[in-house]
Each structure stands twice: as structure tokens, then as C-alpha cells.
KOLPA-701905 format. One record per residue: x, y, z of N, C-alpha, C in turn. Coordinates in steps of 0.05 Angstrom, whole numbers, plus 5000, padded with zeros to 4 digits. Layout:
N
XYZXYZXYZ...
END
This chain:
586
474108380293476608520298477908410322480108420316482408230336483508470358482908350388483508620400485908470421487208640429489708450435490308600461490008340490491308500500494208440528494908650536498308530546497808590573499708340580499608350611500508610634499208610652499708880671503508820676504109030680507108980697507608920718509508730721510408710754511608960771510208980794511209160818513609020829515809200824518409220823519009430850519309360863521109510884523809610877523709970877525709990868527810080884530810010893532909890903532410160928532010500918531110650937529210620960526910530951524410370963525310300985527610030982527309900998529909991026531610141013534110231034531510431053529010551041527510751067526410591079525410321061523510091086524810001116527309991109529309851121530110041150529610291143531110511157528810591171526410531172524410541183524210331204524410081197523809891211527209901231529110021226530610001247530710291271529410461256528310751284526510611302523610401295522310291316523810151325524709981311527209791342528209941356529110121351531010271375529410451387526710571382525010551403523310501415523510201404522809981420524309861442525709931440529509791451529510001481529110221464530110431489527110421504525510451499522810421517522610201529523909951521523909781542526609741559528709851556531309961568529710091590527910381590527310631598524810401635522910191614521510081640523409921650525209751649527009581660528109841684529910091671530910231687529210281718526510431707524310421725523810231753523309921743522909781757525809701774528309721763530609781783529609981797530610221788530110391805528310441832525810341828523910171842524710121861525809771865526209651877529709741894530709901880532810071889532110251919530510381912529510481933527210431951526510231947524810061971527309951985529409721970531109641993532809862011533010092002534210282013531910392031529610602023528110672046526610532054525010342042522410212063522909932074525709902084525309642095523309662108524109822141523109832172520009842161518409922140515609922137514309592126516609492111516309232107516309072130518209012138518908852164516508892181515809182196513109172211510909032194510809082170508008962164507908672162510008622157510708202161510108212184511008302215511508272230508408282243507308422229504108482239502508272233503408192211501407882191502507702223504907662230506507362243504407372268504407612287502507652312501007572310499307482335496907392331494907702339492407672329490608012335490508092351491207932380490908032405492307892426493508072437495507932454495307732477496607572489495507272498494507412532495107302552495307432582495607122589497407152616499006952621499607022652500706802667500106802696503206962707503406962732505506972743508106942730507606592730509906462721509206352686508006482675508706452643506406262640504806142659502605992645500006122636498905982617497406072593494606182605493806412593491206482617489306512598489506692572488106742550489906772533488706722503489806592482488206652457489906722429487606752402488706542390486906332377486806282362485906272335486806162318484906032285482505952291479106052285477705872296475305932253474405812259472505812232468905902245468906022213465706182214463806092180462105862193459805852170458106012178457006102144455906242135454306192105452006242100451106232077449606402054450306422031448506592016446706522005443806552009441306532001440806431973442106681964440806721930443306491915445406451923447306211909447205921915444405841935443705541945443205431917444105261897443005111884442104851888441204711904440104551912438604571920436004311928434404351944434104471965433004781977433004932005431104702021429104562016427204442047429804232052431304102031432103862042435203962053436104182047438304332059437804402079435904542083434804542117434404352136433304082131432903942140435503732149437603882132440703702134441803912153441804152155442904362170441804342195438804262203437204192230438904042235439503832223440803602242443503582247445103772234447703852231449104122261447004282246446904462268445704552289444504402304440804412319441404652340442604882333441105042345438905122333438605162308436005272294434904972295431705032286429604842276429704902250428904572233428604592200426104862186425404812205423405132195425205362201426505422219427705672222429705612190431305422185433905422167431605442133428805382139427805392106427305752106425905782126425406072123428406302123431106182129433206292123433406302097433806122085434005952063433006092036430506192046428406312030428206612025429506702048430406992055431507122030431507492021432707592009435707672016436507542041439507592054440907582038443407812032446107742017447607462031447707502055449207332074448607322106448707122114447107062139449906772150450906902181451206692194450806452200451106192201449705912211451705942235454305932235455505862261457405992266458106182283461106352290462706152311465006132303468506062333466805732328466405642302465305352304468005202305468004952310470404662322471304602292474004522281474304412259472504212256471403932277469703772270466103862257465804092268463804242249463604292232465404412217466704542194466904362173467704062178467503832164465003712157463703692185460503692185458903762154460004032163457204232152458404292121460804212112462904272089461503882064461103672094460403542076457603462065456303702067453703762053453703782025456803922020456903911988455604221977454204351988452604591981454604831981454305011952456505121939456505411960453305461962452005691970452705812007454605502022455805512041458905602041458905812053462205842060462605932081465605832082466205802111469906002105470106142125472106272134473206322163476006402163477906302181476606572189477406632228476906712247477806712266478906932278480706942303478606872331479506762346477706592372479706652395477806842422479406782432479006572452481606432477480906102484482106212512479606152527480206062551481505772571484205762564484705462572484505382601483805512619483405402648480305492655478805502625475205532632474705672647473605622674472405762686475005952706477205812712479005922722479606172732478506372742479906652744478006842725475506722717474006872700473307172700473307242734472507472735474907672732476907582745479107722736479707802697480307602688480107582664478107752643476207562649473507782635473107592612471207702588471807642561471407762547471407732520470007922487468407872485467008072467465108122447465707912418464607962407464207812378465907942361466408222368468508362344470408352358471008222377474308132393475108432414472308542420473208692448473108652475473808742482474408692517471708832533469808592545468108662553468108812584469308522596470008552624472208512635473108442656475708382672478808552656480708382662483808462646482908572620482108432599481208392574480508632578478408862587477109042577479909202584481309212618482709392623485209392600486209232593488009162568487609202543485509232535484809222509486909312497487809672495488509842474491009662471493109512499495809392493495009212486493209002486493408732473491808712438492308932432491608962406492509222387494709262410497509512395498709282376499509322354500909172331504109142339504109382359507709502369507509202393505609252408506209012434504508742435502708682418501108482419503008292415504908222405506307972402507707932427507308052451509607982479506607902502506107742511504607682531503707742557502507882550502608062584502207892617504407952634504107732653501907802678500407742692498607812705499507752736499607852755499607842782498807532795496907462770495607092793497707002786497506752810499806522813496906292807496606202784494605952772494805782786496505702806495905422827494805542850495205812863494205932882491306012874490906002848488006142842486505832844487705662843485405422836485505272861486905322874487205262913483805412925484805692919482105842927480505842912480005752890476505702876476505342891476905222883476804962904475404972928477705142945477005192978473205342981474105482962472105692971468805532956469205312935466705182924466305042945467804932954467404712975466104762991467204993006465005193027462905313022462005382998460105372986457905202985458705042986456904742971455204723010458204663027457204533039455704683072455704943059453705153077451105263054451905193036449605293021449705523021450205613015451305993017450706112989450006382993448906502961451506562948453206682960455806692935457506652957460706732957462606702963464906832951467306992959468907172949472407072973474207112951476107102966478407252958481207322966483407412953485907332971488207272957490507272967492307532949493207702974494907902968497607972983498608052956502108072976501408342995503208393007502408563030505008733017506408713012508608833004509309102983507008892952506908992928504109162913502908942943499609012932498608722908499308692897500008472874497608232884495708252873492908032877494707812859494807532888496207282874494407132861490807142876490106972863486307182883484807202856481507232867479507132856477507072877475306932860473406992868471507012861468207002862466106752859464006682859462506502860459706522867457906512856457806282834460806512807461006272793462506422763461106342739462306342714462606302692464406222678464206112648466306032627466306212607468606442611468506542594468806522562469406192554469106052530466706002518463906072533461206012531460106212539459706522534457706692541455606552557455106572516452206492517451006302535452406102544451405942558450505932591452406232597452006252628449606462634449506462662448506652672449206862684448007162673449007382672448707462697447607372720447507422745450807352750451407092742454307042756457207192748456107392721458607622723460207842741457707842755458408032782461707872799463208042798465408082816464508122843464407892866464008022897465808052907468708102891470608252913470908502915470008602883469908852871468008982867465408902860462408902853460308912864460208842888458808822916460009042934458609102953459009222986457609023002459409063023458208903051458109123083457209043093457409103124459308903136462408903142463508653143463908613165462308753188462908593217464508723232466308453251468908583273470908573258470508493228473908483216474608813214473209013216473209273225474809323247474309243270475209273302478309213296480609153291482509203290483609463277482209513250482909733248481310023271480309943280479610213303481110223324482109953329483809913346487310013334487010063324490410163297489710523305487710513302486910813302487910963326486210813354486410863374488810853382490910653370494110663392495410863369495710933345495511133325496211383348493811423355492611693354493511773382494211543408494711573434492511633450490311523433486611463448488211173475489111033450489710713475493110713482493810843494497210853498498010713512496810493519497310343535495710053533496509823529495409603522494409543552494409623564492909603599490909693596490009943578488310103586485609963578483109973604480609843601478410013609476309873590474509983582471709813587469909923602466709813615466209683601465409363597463909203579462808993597461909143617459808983640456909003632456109123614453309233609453309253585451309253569450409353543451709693542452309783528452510073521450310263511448010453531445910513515446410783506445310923479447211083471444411273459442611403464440411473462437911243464436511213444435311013429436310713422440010803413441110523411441910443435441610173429443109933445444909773442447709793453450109593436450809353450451109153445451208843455453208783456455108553460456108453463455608133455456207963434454707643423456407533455458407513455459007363485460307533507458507643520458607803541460607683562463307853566464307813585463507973622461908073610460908293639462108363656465408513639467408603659468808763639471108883647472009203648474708933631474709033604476408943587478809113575481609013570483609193566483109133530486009253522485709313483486109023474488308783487488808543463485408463480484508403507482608303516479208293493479108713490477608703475477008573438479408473423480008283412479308143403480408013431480207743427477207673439475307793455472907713459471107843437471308003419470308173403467908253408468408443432467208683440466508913431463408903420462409093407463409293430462309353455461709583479463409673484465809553484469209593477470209803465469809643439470409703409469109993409465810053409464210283406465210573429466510403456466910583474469910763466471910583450474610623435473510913420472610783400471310983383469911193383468411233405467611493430469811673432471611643445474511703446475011813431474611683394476611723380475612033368472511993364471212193352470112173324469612353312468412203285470812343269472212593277473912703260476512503253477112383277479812213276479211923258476811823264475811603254474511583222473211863217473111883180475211963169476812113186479812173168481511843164480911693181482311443174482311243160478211243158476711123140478611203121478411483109479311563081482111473075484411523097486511533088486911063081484910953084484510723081482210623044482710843047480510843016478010813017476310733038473410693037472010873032472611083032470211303019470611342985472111182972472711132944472010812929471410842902471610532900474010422896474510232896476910052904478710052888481410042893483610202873485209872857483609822835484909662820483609672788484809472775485309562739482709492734480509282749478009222733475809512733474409412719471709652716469309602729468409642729464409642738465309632772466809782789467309742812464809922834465409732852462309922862462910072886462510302885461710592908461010392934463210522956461610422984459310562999457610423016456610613024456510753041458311053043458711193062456511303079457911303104455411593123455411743116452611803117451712203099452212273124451212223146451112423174453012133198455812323207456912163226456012253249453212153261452512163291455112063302453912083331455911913361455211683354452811543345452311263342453711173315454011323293454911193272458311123278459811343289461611313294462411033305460810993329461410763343461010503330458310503314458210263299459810143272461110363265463210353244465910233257465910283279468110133292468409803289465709723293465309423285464109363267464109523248464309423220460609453210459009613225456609673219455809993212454510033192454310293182455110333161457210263148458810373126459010053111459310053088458909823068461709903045463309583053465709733039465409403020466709483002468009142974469808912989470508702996472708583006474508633000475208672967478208852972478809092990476709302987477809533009479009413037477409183046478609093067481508943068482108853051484508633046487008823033486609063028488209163024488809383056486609473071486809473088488309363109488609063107490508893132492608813118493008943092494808933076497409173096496009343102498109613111497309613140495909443150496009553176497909173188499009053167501408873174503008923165504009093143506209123131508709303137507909393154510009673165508410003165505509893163503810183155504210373133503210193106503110363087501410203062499710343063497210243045498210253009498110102991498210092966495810082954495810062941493410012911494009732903491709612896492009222896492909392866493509112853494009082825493808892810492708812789493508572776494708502750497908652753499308642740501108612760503608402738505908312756507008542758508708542788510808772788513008722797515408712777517908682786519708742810521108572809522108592847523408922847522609072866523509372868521409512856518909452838518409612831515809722839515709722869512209642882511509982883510410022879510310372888509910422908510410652930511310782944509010702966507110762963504510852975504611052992502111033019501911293032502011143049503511213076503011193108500211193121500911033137496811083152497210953188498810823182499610773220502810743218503210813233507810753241507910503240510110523235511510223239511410013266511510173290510410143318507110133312505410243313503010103313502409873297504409863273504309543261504909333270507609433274508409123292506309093313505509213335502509223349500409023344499209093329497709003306498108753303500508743289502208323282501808133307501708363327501908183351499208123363496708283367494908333373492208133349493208133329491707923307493207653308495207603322495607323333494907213351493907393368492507273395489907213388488907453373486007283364485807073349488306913339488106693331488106413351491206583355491806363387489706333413488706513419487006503437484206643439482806713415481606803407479206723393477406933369475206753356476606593334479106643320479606563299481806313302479906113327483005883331482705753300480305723283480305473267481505553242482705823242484505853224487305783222488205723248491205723257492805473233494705513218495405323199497505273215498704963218501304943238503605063218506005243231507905333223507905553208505205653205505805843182503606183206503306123232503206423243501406573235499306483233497006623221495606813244495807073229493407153251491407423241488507413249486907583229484407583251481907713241479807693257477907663239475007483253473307453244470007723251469107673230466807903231464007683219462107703239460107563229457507833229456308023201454708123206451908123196450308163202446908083198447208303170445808073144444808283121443008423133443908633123440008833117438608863107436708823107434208763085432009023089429709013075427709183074426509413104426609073124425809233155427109313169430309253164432509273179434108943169435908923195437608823190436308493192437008273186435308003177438107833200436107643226437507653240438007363235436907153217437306963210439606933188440507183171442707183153444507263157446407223147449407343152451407343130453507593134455007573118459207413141458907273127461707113152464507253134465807313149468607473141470807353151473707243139475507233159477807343135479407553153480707673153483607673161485707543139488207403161490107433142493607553149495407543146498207343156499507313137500807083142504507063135505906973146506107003173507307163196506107193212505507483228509207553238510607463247512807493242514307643225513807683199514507763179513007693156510207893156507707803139508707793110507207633096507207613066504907553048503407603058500607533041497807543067495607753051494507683060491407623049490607333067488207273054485807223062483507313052481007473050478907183044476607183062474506933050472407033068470507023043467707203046465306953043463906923055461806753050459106943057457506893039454907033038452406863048451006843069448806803076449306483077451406433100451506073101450406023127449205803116448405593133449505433146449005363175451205213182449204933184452204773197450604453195451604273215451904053203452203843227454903953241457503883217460104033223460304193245459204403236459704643254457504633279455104503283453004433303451904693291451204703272448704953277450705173267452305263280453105543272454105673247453005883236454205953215455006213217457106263242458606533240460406513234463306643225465306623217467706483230468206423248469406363266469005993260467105913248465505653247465705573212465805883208465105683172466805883147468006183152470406223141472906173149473506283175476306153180476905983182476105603183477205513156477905443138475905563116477105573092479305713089480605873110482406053109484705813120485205783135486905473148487005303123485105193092486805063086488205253064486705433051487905613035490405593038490405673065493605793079495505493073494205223076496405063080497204823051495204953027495004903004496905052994497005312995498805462981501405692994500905623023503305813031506805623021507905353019509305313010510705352979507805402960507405402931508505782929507105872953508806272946510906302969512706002969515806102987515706163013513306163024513906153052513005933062515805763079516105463089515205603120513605233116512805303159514905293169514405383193516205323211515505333243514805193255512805163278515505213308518005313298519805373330519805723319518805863299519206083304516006153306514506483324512106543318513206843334510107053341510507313344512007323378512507453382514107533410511007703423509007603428507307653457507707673479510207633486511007613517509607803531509508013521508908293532505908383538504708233520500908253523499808053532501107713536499807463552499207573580500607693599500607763628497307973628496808103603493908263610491908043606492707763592489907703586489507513617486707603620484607453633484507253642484707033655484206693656482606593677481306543674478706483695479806203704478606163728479705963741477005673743478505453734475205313729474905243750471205153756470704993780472004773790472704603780474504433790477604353776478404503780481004583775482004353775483404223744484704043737487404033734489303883731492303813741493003843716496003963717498003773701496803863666496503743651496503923619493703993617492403803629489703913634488804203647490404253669490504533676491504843649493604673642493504863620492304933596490004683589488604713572486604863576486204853605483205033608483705253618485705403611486405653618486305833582485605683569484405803546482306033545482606343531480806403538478706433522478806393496476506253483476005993463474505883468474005593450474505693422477305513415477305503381474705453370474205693354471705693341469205813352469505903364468306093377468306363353466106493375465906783350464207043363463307233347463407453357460007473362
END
């Protein structure tokens, strides 16, 4: 049987079909159309209102990328003091070394030799995510250790900060930590502004004058070296502003090399130390006494024929004049028996109130940290009194003192040092502590101890120097150590119309051929103070001038002049009417 069969029909779209296909596919276009209309609108709108409200949040945050992380510090006059740079940090991960680790170690030993090839295999081998090789490394390192080829090494950028005058001003300055903080010096006192995002991009200017600071690290190594001395400290300060031009300490450091120095030489000795500083004391007791109307009279004299015995104690005199001495007399011979008998007078009430209104019963009023406590009298006997007059008993910082002859030349008024610049007018006020009459006094009375006095070898020609020297015995375990000394000279400049005054501390020097033996102050600080003075007094604006100096007229007629045995003629006569040998001392 024949079975027959017919083909299926064609699917025919019928003409309805296709007008709904149609009408379908044009509702998704249009919301397709409008949904992408709707994000377009969006992302206007967007950027609509960013350029309208968030500029000022943009702009700071560019402005924050452009800065560097921490703000620079810079001298007086705009030169560079500290500085951040770009610096690079290798580093490696353990577990991503594909290469040989003994023979990578053994390329890293010789690449990087702080570690040994055993220390870099046993790194190597470690379960460390990540481990250091080198932090603030040199671009020539970085190349080094990059052309090892090893994947498992990486290296990233790192802010560094750069000391460009090295050792320069270290203590002032200070340096960082590893996470870029401020350990010591400016740096610590600065931190919060030199790493405000608002002010880190403006350079903060600092009080040193960088050619005056490298005058006195110079001066003061030199003197160093060639007394052999355990440290040495110095400062130049305006008398005006307070404003530290330039301070140093010694031994120092590079604050570009921690690691490499020694942590003994961080200590600040202008700030960081106390001393017993001698007769550089005895002027200010002498400020006290015409102050107070103890000495109202530059005539008035006082027994220094004898030792002064005072219970148990006994007070000396290093060059006994063994005669009844007036106020510039006592001085200029620097007369403990004098000095101690002044201070008798004065009392202990008149004499700790003065201490204080001078700052010594405080630590020392400036921006660094770790500053050290003097050491005050617990109990002011009659004897402490007197020995505090010349600078024994009480243990003050060399700044307390230099800010000291800071106000007792300036017109009598003590400031606070600083080491930040301060704009002309803007010195602060301070407090009174002697008149303007006992200053000028003073200007006149610290030039004689130059001119005729212990401190001739300070005298710089033209520039009027005048200050006193203090030579006093350290103290040690049994008392005081009569072979050591601390040498002080103490001098403002120029006395006329002072402008600076500057401070040089030598610790436990030796003297030598130079000086014949002697190592008191008079012999081996004042002068380093003479060239200080003649290195840098033209560099801070004051020109010599050797036809102007102080007006003494009035106090030459008290001093003394012994008449020699054979009385010489003519300039010769006037030379030996000197009443003490330049260089001479207390």
C-alpha cells in the first residue's frame, strides 16, 4: 500500500506578528535611549557640582601632593639648613626569591656589606613577608642592587631628610627618627609646623647667621684641638632680640649618619650641661650692688689685704693685691675677697632675688628640649652667698649666662634667647633687672677689664670689646679637682653701643707651649673670643672703628698704678703703668 506523504507548511509571519515585533523592539530603544540620557545627565550633574563646590578641597589636595612632607629650615638669610628629599628603600620578599638564595646572598654580601653572606642566606630563608636590606639608600645603590636582576627585590621611593652643611649647627637642628620625627634640636621643637600640610610648603627661617655659625665651630675646634680639652661650647647673641646668631657644642655629630656617631656627642653644652662658671659671675654681683646702692659710689673700697676667713671657710684671692680695693679696681684684679665682701653687704635676700629675676633658678628659656635644671642652693648660708658672687656654689648652662650679659649691656632688660628669626620690632618686651644707669655702668666697667684687665687677649682692634673671664676648678668626688678647670669668657660687643654678645666655654684645657703652661681663661678662652669677634663682627654689620670706644674718663683716676723700680721714660713709662698683664687671669 502506497502511503503518501506532504510536506509540513511554511511558517508565515503574519503581517500582525510583525507590526507587535516591531513595537517592541522600539519601547527598548527608548529605554535604552532614556537610561543612557538619565547616566549622561548624572555624570554632568556630577561634575557640575564638584566645579561649583569642591574646588578649594581639590586645589588643597594637589597642593598637598606638590609640598614636600616636611618643611625645609633655613638660616637667617634663606640658606639651606635642612631639607626632604626623594631618597629610595630596598627591600625584599622571602617567599617570591626565584633564584638561587646562597648565590643571592652571596651577591647581596658584596653589594651591601653591612650584613655577612650568612646573615643575607638566613634572611633569605626566613618566613618574612618582607624584610628591609637598605633604608635613605644613594641612587648609585639602587642601581647596584636593581642589577641583580632578582624579581623578589623591590625597591621604593622615600622621603629623606638632608643635612647639607653635615655637621654644621647639629645641635641646634637636631634630627629624625626613621618615621620622619623630630628627635632632637629645631626638628623636634618644630615638628607639628613642619609637617602641617597648611605651612610645610614655606620654610621656616631660623635665628643662625650660617657664616657666623661656621666662624664659631672653626674657632672653637681649633681651641679644642690645641688644649686638648673634653668639650667646648659657645654662642653669639643679639643683646637686643635675644635671637641666638650662631651655637655650638663639641665634640658634635652628622646628623645625616645617626648611626654612625656617638651618642655621647648629642649632649648640647650650652643647654645640656651646668657649670660652676667662675668670676664671669662677679660682674653681675657687681650690677647688683650699684642696683641696690650696696656700691654708690665707684670709690667705695673694700679689705682685700688678707684672705677673708668666714667660719671654717677660707677665701683667696689667685693674684693677691694685699690692699683695700675700690668697685672697677675689684674687676679688673678679680677679687674673690672683694667680690665675697660686696656680697656680705648684699645679703642673700637681695642676691637670690636677682639670681631669679636673671633666670638661674629655672632651666634655660629657649625652643630646644632635654634642657638641664641648675644647680641651686638648698640652704643660702653667709658663705654660699659670698661664693655665688664669684661664680661658685650654684651651677648654671652657658646660656643662662649669655643671656645674662645679654641685659646687663643692653639697657637692663633680660629676654628669653630664641632660635627663631624675629622681625625688626618684633623682639618681646622682657623684664627689667638693672636701670639703664647701672648698664651703662656695667659697659664701662667690662671694658676696663679688657683694656686693663684679665681679659686683654680678647681686645679685637675697633670693635670695643669688653667682658670677664672666670676660670673655675671642676668638682669631682672629694671636692673640687685643682688640676681641672672649666675656662669661661664672657664678652659683649661693642661696648659703646652693644650688639652681640659672645660666649666661649672650654672644658678641662690644657695649656701649652702658647700660653707657657697656663690653662685659665684669660690664656685660652678669651681668644678664641678675639677672633670670633674679628671673623664675624663685619659679616653681622658692625664695622670697626678704632677713633670711637667707651667714655671711662670718670673711673681711670680710681685705678691704681704702681710705680716701677726703675722707672722708665717716655712710652716706656706708659707702658708700665699697665695694671695687669694682657692675659693675665683670676
Amino acid at each position: 500500500m502506497t502511503v503518501l506523504v506532504a510536506p509540513a507548511p511554511r511558517n508565515r509571519t503574519r503581517p500582525g506578528n510583525r507590526q507587535a515585533t516591531m513595537a517592541v523592539a522600539h519601547v527598548r530603544l527608548m529605554i535604552l535611549a532614556l537610561l543612557f540620557a538619565a547616566g549622561i545627565s548624572v555624570i554632568v550633574g556630577r561634575l557640575a557640582l564638584l566645579a561649583l563646590f569642591a574646588e578649594p578641597v581639590a586645589a588643597t589636595s594637589v597642593n598637598a601632593m606638590l609640598v614636600p612632607l616636611r618643611g625645609d629650615l633655613v638660616d637667617r638669610n634663606g640658606a639651606p639648613l635642612a631639607r626632604t628629599i626623594d631618597a629610595w628603600s630596598i627591600g625584599v620578599r622571602p617567599g617570591r626569591v626565584i633564584g638561587d638564595k646562597e648565590e643571592l646572598a652571596r651577591m647581596l654580601a658584596a653589594t651591601l656589606p653591612g650584613k655577612s653572606e650568612a646573615d643575607y642566606a638566613k634572611l633569605l630563608g626566613s618566613d618574612a613577608r618582607f624584610t628591609y636590606l637598605q633604608r635613605r639608600a644613594v641612587p648609585e645603590l639602587v642601581a647596584a642592587v636593581h642589577a641583580l636582576g632578582e624579581p623578589g627585590i623591590e625597591f621604593a621611593r622615600e622621603p629623606q631628610r638632608l643635612y647639607p652643611q653635615a655637621s654644621l649647627g647639629a645641635h641646634v637642628l637636631g634630627y629624625l627618627d626613621f618615621d620622619g620625627k623630630g628627635v632632637t634640636g629645631m626638628e623636634l621643637a618644630l615638628d607639628k609646623q613642619l609637617t602641617d600640610p597648611a605651612r610645610r610648603g614655606q620654610p621656616v627661617a631660623l635665628s643662625l647667621d650660617l657664616r657666623a655659625q661656621a666662624a664659631l665651630e672653626s674657632e672653637l675646634g681649633a681651641a679644642m684641638t690645641s688644649f686638648t680639652a673634653k668639650g667646648a661650647a659657645g654662642v653669639i647673641l643679639d643683646v637686643a632680640t635675644g635671637e641666638v646668631v650662631a651655637m655650638a657644642s663639641l665634640p658634635t655629630f652628622n646628623p645625616n649618619n645617626i648611626k654612625g656617631s656617638n651618642p655621647e656627642h648629642f649632649r648640647n653644652n650650652m643647654t645640656q650641661s651646668v657649670y660652676e662658671l667662675g668670676s664671669t659671675f662677679k660682674p653681675l654681683t657687681m650690677a647688683f650692688a650699684i642696683e641696690s646702692g650696696v656700691a654708690p659710689s665707684m670709690a667705695k673700697r673694700y679689705d682685700a689685704t688678707a684672705p677673708l676667713q668666714v667660719g671654717g671657710f677660707r677665701i683667696r684671692d689667685d693674684h693677691a693685691q694685699k690692699r683695700w680695693l675700690n668697685i672697677p679696681e675689684t674687676l679688673i684684679h678679680s677679687s674673690n675677697i672683694a667680690t665675697a665682701r660686696i656680697a656680705d653687704e648684699l645679703g642673700q635676700q637681695r642676691m637670690e632675688s636677682m639670681f631669679r629675676k636673671l633666670g638661674f633658678d629655672s632651666r634655660p628659656d629657649i625652643e630646644l628640649g632635654g634642657l638641664a635644671a641648675p644647680l641651686w642652693p638648698k640652704f643660702w648660708a653667709r658663705t654660699t652667698v659670698m661664693t655665688t658672687a664669684y661664680g661658685h656654689g650654684i651651677a648654671v648652662t652657658p646660656l643662662h649666662l649669655a643671656s645674662a650679659y645679654a641685659a646687663l649691656v643692653n639697657g637692663g632688660v633680660w629676654r628669653p634667647a630664641t632660635l627663631r628669626r624675629i622681625e625688626p620690632g618684633k623682639a618681646p618686651q622682657g623684664r627689667r633687672v638693672v636701670s639703664e644707669a647701672t648698664s651703662a655702668r656695667m659697659r664701662q666697667l667690662l671694658r676696663l677689664v679688657v683694656t686693663h684687665g684679665t681679659g686683654g687677649k680678647a681686645d679685637a682692634p675697633g670693635y670695643r670689646v669688653g667682658g670677664k673671664t672666670g676660670t673655675a676648678e671642676v668638682p669631682g668626688a672629694g671636692g673640687y679637682k685643682r688640676n681641672q678647670n672649666v675656662s669661661t669668657f664672657a664678652a659683649a660687643f661693642p661696648m659703646d653701643a652693644p650688639r652681640y654678645v659672645v660666649l666661649v666655654m672650654l672644658d678641662s684645657p690644657v695649656g701649652n707651649a702658647q700660653t707657657f703652661g697656663f690653662s685659665t681663661a684669660g690664656w685660652t678662652a678669651a681668644p678664641v673670643v678675639n677672633r670670633v669677634i674679628m671673623r664675624t663682627g663685619a659679616m653681622l654689620g658692625v664695622v670697626p672703628d678704632e677713633t670711637r670706644d667707651v667714655d671711662v674718663s670718670d673711673l681711670t683716676p680710681l685705678l691704681w698704678k704702681a710705680e716701677p723700680k726703675n722707672k722708665p721714660k717716655g712710652a716706656a713709662a706708659a707702658a708700665a703703668t699697665s695694671i695687669v698683664a694682657p692675659g693675665a687671669d683670676e
